[in-house]
N, C-alpha and C positions, 0 to 999 in steps of 0.2 A: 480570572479567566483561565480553565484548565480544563485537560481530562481529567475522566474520573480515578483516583489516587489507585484502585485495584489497576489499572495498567500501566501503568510507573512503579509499582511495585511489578507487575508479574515479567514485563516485559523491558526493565532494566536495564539488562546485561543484551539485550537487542541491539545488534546495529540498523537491521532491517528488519521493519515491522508486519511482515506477510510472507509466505508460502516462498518468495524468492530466494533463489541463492547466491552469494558474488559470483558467480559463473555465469547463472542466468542470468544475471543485470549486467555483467561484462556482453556478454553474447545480445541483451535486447539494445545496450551501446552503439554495438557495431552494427548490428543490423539497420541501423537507422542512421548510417553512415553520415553521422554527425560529424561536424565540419571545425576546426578554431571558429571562434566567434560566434558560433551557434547560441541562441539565447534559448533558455529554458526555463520557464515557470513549473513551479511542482506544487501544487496545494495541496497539503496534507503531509509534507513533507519527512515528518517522524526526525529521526538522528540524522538527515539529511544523507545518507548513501549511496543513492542516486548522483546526485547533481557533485559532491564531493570526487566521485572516482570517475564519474565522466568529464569531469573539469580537468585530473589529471591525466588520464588516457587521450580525451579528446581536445583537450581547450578551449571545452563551453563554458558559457559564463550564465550563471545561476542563479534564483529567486524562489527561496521554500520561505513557505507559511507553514506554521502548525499551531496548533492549539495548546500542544503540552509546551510547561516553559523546562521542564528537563529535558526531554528531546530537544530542544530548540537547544538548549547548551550543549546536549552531546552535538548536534552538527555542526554548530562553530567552532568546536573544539577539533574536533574531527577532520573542518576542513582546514584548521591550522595545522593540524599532524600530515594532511597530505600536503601542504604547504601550495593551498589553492583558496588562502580566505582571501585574497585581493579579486580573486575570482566568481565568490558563489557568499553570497547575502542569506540569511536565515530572522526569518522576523516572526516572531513569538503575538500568533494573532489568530484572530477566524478566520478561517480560510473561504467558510463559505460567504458567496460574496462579493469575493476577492476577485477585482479586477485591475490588471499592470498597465501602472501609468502609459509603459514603453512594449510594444508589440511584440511577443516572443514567437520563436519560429517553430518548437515545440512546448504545447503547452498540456502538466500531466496531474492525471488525478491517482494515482495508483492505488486502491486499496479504500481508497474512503470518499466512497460519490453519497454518501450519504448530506457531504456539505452541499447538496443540487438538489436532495431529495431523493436519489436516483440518477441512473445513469443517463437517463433521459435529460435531464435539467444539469447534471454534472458537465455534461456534453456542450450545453449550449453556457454553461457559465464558461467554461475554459476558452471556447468559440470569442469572447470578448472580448481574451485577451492574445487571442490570436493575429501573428499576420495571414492577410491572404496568401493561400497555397501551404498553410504550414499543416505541424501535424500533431492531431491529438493523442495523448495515450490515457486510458484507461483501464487502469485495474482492476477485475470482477472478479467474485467465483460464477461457477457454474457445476452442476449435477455433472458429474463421471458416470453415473450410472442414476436414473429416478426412483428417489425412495419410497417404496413398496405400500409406505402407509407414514400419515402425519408426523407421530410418532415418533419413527426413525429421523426425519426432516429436523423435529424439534429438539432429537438427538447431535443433529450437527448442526445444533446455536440458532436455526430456522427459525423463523415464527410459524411458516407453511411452506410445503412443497414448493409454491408460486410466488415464494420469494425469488427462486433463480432461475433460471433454463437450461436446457441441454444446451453443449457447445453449438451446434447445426443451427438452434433456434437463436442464442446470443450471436451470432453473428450477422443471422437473418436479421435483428433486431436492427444493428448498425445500419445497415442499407435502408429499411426502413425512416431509419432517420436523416436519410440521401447523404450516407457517406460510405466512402468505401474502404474495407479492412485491407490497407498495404501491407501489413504486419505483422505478427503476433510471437511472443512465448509467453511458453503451458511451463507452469511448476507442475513440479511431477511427487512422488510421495516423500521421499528425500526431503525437496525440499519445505513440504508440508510436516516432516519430522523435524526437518531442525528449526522450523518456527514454534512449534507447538514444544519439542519437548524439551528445549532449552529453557521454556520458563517454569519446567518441575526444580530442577537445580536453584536458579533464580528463590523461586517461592520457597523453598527448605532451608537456605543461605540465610535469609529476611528472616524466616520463624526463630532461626536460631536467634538471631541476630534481635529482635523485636519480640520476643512472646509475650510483652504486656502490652501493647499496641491496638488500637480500638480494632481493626482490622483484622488481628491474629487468627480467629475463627473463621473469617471468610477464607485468609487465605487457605489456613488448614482445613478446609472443607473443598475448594480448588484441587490441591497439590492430592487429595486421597483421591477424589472422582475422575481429577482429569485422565489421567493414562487411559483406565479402560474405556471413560467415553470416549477418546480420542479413536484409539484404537478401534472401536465398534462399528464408530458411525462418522464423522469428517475422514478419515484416513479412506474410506473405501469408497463416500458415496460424495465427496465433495473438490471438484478440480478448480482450480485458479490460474489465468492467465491475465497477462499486460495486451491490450489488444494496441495497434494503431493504426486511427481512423485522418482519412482527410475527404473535405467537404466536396462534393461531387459537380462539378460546372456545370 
């Protein structure tokens, strides 16, 4: 039970697995004037970065799931270095699914509501393991600007245009589904650069490292394409933010 091995390779040297920066996850921390004791479920939880530096900034006590078992060792690792594993559980599993025996007061998907289907069903799995009055966070992209033709879309990893929505529309969506957004941070291109272009280094490090490797050619067909698709087409046409949502009385 894994991801699949090209993102453990590309995405290694990651602490954080999407468009966020420790800035902007210090900053989505605070804003959400997380309290000691605060319980926090994260599904999808990657190297665990979240729930580790809010443990030590805030003195939340924490529950990541992830699917990758190397991620799943950097966050225990990780939160032994921040000297907060008595604090924050990392358990090497499906996430989708996944619902906590014990009620969390924030419960977050960041970046992979794909375990729900969508944000829609992501929404309402996290909902299960919530207590009343708490607060969901949700990770999405959304269109910065609507690309001109499919094309461009399928230039930034899309399947279709209507894979996303404008930010005005993703939000509109949340109400939609009778909650309302208390919350939110936007990555901005920065930190869309240091997610994306840390894993050129990463993948160059491996080739050297690995050139007989069954993978060797994907990676090396990656590490040549990425920069200018990046550059092209996600860097201008595709925004991501942490939204948070609570359910509506």
């Amino acid at each position: 039970m894994d991801i699949p091995r090209i993102f453990t390779i590309t995405e290694s040297a990651h602490r954080i697995h999407n468009p966020i920066t420790p800035d902007k996850l210090a900053t989505l921390g605070a804003a959400l004037r997380l309290e000691p004791g605060t319980r926090v479920l994260d599904l999808g939880s990657g190297s665990g970065e979240m729930l580790s530096t809010w443990a030590r900034d805030h003195g939340i006590i924490g529950t990541g799931v992830d699917l990758s078992q190397l991620f799943t060792e950097h966050a225990r690792l990780r939160a032994e270095e921040l000297g907060v594993a008595d604090r924050v559980t990392f358990i090497h599993g499906d996430a989708a699914g996944y619902v906590s025996d014990e009620k969390a007061d924030v419960a977050a998907c960041v970046g992979a509501t794909w375990i729900g289907g969508g944000v829609a069903g992501t929404i309402e799995l996290l909902a299960r393991s919530l207590r009343a009055g708490g607060i969901i966070l949700i990770g999405e992209p959304y269109w910065r600007q609507l690309p001109p033709t499919e094309e461009v879309a399928k230039g930034c990893l899309a399947t279709s245009i209507f894979d996303f929505l404008m930010l005005p529309e993703l939000l509109s969506s949340f109400g939609h589904l009778d909650y309302d957004v208390v919350e939110m941070v936007l990555a901005d291109q920065d930190g869309w650069d240091r997610y994306e272009a840390a894993k050129w280094l990463t993948m160059r490090r491996w080739l050297e490292a690995n050139p007989d490797d069954e993978l060797a050619n994907e990676v090396r067909a990656q590490l040549t394409s990425e920069p200018e698709r990046y550059a092209a087409y996600t860097r201008e046409y595709l925004g991501w933010g942490v939204f948070a949502l609570m359910a509506r009385p």
